[in-house]
MDAnalysis code that builds the backbone (N, CA, C; Angstrom):
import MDAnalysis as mda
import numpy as np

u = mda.Universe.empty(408, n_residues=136, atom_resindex=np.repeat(np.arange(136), 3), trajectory=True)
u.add_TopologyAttr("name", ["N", "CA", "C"] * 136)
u.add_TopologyAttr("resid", np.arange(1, 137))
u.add_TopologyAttr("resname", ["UNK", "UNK", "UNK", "UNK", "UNK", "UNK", "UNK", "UNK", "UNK", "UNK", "UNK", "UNK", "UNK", "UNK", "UNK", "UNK", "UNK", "UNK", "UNK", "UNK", "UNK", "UNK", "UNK", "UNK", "UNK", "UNK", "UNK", "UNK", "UNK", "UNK", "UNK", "UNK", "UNK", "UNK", "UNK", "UNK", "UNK", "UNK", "UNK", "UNK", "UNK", "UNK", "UNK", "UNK", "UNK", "UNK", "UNK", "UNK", "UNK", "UNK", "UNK", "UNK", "UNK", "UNK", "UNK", "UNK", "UNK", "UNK", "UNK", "UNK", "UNK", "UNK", "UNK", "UNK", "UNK", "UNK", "UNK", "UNK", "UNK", "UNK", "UNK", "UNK", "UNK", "UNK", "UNK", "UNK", "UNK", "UNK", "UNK", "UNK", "UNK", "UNK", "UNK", "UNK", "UNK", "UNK", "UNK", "UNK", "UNK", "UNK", "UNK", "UNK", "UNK", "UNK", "UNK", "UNK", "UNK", "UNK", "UNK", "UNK", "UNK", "UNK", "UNK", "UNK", "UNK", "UNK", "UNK", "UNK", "UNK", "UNK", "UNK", "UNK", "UNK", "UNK", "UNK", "UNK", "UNK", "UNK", "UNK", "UNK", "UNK", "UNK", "UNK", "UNK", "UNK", "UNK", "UNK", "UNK", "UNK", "UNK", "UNK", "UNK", "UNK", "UNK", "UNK", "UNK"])
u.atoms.positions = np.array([
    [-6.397, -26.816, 0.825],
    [-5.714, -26.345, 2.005],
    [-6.638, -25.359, 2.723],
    [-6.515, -25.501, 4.165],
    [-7.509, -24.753, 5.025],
    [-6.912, -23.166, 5.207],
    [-7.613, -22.115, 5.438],
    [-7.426, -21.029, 5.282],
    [-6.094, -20.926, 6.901],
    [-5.871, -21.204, 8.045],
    [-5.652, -21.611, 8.665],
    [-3.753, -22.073, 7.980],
    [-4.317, -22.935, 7.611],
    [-2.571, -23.233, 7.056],
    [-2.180, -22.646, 5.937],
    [-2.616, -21.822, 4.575],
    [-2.364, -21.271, 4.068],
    [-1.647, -19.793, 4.634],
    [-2.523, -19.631, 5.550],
    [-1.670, -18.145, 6.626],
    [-0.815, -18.900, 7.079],
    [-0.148, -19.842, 8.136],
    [0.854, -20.734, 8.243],
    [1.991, -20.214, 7.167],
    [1.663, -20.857, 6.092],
    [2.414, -20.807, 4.785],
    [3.298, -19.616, 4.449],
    [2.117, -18.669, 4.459],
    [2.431, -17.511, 3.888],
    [2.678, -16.151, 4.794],
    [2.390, -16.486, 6.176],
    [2.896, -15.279, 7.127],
    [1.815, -13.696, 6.839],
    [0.624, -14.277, 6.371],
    [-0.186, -13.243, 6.022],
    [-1.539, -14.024, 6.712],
    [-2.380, -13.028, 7.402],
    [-3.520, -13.319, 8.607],
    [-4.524, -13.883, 7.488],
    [-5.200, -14.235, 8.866],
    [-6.959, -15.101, 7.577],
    [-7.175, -13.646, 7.585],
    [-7.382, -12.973, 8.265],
    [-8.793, -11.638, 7.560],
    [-8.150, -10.936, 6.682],
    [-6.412, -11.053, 6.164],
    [-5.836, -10.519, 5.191],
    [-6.546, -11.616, 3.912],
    [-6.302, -13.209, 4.130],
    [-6.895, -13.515, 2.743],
    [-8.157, -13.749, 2.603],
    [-9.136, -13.807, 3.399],
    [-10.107, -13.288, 3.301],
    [-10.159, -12.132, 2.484],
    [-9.830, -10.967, 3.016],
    [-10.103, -10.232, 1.851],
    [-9.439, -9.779, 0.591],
    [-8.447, -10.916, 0.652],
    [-8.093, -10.335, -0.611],
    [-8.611, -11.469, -1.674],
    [-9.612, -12.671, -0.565],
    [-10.595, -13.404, -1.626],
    [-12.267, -12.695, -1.864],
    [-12.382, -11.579, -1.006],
    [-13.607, -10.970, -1.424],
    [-12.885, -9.918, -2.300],
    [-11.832, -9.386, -2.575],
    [-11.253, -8.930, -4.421],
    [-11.138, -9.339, -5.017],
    [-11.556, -11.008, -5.366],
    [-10.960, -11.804, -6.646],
    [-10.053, -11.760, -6.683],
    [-8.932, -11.777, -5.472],
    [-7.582, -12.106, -5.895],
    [-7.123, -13.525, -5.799],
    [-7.912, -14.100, -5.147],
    [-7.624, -15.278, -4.553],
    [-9.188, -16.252, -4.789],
    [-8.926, -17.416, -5.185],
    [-9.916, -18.093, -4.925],
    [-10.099, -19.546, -4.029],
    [-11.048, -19.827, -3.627],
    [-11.552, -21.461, -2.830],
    [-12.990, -22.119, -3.125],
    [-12.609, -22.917, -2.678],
    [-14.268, -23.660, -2.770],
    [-14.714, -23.948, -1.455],
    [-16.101, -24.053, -0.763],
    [-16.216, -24.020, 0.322],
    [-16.586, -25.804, 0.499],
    [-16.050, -26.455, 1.503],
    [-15.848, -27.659, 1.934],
    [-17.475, -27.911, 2.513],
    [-17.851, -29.299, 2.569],
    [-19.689, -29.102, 2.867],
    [-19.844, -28.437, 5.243],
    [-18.316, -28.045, 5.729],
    [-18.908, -27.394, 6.710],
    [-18.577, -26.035, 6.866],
    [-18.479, -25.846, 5.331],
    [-18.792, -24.030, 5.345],
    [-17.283, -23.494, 5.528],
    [-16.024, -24.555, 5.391],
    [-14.871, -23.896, 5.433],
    [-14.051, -24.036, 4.338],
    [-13.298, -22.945, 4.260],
    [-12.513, -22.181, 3.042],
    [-11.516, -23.497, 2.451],
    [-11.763, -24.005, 1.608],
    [-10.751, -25.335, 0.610],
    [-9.577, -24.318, -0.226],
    [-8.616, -23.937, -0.266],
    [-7.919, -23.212, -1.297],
    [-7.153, -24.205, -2.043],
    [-6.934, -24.022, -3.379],
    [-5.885, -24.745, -3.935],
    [-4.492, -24.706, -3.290],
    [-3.682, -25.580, -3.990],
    [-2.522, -26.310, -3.493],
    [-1.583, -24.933, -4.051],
    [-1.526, -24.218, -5.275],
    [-1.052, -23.042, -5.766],
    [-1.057, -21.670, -4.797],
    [-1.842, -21.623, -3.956],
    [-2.464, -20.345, -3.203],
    [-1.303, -19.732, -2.823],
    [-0.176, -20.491, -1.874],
    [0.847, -20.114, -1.581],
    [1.146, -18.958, -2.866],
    [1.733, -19.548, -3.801],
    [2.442, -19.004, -5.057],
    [1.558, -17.822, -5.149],
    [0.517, -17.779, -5.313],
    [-0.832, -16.602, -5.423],
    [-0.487, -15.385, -4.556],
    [-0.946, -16.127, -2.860],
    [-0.666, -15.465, -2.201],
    [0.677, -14.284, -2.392],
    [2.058, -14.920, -2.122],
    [3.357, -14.336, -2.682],
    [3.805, -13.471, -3.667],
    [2.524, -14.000, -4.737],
    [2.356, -12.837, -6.016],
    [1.791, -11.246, -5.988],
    [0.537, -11.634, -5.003],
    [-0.810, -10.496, -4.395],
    [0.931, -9.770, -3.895],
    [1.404, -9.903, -2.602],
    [2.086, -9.582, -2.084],
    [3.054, -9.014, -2.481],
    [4.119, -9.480, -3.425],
    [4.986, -8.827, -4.121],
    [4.552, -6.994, -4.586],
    [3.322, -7.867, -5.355],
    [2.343, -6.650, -6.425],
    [2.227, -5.443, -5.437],
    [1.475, -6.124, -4.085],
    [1.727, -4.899, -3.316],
    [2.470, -4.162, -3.149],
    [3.038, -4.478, -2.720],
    [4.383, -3.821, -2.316],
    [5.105, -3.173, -3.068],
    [4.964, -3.349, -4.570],
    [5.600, -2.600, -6.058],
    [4.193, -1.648, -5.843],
    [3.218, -1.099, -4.827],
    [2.455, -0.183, -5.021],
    [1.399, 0.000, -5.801],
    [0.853, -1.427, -6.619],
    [-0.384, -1.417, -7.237],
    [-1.354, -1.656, -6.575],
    [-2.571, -1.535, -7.307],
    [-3.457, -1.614, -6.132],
    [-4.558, -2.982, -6.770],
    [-5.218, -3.482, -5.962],
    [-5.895, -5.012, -5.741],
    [-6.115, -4.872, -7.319],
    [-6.990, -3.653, -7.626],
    [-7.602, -3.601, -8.951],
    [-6.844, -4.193, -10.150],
    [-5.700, -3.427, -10.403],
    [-4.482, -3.900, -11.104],
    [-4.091, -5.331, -10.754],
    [-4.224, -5.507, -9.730],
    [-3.247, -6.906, -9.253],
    [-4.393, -8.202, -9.951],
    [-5.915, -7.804, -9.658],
    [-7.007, -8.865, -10.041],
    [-6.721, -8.992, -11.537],
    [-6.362, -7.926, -12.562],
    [-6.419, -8.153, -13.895],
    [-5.166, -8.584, -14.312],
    [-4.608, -8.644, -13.299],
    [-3.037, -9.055, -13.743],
    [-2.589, -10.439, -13.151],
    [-3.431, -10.774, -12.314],
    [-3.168, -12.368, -11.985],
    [-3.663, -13.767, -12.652],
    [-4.626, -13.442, -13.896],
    [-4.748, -14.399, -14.940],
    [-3.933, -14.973, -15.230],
    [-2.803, -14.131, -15.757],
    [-1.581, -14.102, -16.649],
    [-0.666, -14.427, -16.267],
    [-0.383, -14.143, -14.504],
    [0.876, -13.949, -14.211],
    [1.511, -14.844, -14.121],
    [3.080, -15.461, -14.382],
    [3.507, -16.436, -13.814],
    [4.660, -15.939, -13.054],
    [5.105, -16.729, -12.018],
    [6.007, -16.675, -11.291],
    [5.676, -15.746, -10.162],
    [7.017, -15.436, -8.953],
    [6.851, -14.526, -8.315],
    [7.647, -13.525, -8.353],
    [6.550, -12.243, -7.954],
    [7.672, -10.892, -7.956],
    [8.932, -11.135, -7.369],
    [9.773, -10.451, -7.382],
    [10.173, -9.378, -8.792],
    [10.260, -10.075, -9.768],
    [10.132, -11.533, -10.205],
    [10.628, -12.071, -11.223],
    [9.414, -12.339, -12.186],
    [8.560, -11.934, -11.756],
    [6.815, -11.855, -11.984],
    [7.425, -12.017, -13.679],
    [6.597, -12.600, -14.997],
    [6.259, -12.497, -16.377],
    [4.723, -12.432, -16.426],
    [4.722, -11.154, -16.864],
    [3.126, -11.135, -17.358],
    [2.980, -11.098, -18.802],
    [1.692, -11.216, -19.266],
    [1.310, -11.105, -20.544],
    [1.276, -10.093, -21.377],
    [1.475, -9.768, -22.745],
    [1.382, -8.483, -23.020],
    [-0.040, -7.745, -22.853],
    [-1.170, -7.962, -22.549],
    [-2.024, -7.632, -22.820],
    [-2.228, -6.486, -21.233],
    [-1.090, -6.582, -20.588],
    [-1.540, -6.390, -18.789],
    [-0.036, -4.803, -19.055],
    [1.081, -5.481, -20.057],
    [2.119, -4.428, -20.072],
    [1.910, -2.809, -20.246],
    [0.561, -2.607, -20.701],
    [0.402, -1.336, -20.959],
    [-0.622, -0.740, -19.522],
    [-1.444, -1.798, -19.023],
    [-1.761, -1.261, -17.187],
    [-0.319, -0.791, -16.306],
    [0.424, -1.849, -16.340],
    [1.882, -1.947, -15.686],
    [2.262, -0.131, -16.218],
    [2.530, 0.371, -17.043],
    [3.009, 1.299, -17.838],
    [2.361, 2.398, -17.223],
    [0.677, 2.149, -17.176],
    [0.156, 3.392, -16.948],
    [0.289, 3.735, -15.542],
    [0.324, 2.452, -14.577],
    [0.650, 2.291, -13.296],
    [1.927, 3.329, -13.173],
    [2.829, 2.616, -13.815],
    [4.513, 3.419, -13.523],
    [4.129, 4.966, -13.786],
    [3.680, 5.438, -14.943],
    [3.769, 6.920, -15.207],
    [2.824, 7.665, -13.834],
    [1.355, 7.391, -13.043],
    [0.721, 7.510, -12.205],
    [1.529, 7.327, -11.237],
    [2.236, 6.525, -10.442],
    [3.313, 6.443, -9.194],
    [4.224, 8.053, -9.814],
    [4.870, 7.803, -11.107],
    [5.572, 9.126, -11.243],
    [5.184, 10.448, -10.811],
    [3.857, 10.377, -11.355],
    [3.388, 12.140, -11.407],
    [2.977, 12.297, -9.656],
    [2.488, 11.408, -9.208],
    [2.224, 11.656, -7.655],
    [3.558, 11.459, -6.896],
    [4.890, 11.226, -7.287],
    [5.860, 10.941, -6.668],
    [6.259, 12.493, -7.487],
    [6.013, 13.402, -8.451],
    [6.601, 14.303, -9.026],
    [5.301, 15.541, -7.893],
    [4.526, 15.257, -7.478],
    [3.508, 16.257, -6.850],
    [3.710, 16.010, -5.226],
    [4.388, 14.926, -4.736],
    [4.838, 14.710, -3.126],
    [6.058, 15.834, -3.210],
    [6.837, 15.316, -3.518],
    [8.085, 16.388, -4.389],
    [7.843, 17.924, -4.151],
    [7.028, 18.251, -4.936],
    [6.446, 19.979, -4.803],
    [6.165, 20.136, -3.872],
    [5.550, 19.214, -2.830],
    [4.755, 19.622, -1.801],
    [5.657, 19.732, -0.607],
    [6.771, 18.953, -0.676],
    [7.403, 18.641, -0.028],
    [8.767, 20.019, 0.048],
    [8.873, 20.504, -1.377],
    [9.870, 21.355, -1.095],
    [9.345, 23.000, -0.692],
    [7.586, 22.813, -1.154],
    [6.874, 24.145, -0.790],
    [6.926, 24.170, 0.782],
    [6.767, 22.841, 1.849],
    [6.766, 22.627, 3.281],
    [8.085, 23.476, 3.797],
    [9.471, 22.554, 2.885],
    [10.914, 23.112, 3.689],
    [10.846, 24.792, 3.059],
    [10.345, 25.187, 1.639],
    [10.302, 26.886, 1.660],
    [9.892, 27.549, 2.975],
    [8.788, 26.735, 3.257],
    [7.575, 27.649, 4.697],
    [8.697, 27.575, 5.728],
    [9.363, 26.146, 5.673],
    [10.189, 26.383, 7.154],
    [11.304, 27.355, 7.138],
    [12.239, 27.439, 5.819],
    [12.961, 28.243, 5.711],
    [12.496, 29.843, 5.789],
    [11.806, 30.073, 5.615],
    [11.126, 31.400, 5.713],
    [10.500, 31.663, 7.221],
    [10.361, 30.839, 7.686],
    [9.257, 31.267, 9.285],
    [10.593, 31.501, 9.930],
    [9.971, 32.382, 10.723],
    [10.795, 32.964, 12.163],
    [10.633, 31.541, 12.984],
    [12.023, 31.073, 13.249],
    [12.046, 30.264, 14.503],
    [11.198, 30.706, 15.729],
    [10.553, 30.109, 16.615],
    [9.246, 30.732, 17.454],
    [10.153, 31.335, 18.510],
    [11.475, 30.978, 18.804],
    [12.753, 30.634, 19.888],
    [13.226, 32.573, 19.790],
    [13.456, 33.072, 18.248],
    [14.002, 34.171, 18.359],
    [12.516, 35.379, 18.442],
    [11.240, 34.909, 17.992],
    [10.494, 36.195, 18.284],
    [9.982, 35.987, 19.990],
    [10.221, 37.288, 20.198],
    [9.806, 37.483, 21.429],
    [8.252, 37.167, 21.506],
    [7.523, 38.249, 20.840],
    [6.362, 38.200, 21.241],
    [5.503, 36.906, 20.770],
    [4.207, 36.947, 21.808],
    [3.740, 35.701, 21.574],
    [2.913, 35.772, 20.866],
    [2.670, 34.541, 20.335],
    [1.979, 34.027, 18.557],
    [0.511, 34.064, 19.145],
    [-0.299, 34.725, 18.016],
    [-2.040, 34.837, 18.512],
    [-2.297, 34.020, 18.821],
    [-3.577, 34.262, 20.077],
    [-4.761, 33.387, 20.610],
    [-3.816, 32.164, 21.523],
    [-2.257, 32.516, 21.769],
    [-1.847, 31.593, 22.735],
    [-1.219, 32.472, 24.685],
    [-2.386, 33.087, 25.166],
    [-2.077, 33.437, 26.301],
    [-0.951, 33.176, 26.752],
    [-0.916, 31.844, 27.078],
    [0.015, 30.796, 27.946],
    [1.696, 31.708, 27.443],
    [1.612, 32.012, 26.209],
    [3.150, 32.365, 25.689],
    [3.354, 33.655, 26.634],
    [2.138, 34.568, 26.739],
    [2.469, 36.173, 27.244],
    [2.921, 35.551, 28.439],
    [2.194, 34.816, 29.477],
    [2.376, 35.125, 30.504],
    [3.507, 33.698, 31.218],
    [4.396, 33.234, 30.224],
    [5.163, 32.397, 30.277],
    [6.716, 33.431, 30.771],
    [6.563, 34.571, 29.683],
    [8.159, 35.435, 30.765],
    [7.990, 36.296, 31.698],
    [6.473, 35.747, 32.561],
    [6.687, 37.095, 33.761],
    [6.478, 36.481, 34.796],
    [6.974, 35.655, 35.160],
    [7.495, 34.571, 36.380],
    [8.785, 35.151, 37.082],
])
């Protein structure tokens, strides 16, 4: 199948599988005028890459995990040998979803604490424009 109708297929651009065939996620053979042959499976491939995405792994994970994989996400079965990447994946999404978190409630502390700009009169350094905004 031509790269061309595989995007057709799958609602994902050539320069998307393009590169997600310069990651080894995807493979073809090149036809003798230099254009992309993909297997008849690619679809299914494709749909898989995609899923994976979107569960937030990244190509790296997804290349060592598409040997194995059968089916498509969410219903994905992988091998055991991939369950303990999957694992380390989940705990890594955690701790950066546990450090957005902090960051996120240190932001609303700052807002809760700042003077609304509305109740201080005077104007905030190095902004002229504020002084001479109430003597009109």
């Amino acid at each position: 199948m031509l790269i061309g109708e595989l995007s057709r297929r799958t609602a994902v651009s050539t320069r998307l599988l393009r590169y997600y065939e310069e990651q080894g996620l995807i493979t073809s053979r090149r036809l003798p005028n230099g254009y992309r042959d993909f297997p008849e499976d690619a679809p299914e491939t494709v749909a898989r890459i995609r899923g994976l995405l979107s569960a937030g792994l990244s190509t790296e994970v997804i290349r060592d995990l598409l040997p194995c994989a059968e089916g498509t996400a969410p219903n994905l079965e992988a091998c055991p040998s991939v369950i303990g990447a999957l694992r380390a994946e989940a705990e890594g999404m955690q701790r950066r979803i546990e450090a957005l978190s902090r960051s996120r409630e240190a932001v609303l502390r700052y807002i809760a604490e700042a003077r609304p700009a509305a109740e201080d009169p005077a104007p905030a350094p190095g902004r002229p424009e504020a002084a001479s905004a109430g003597r009109a």
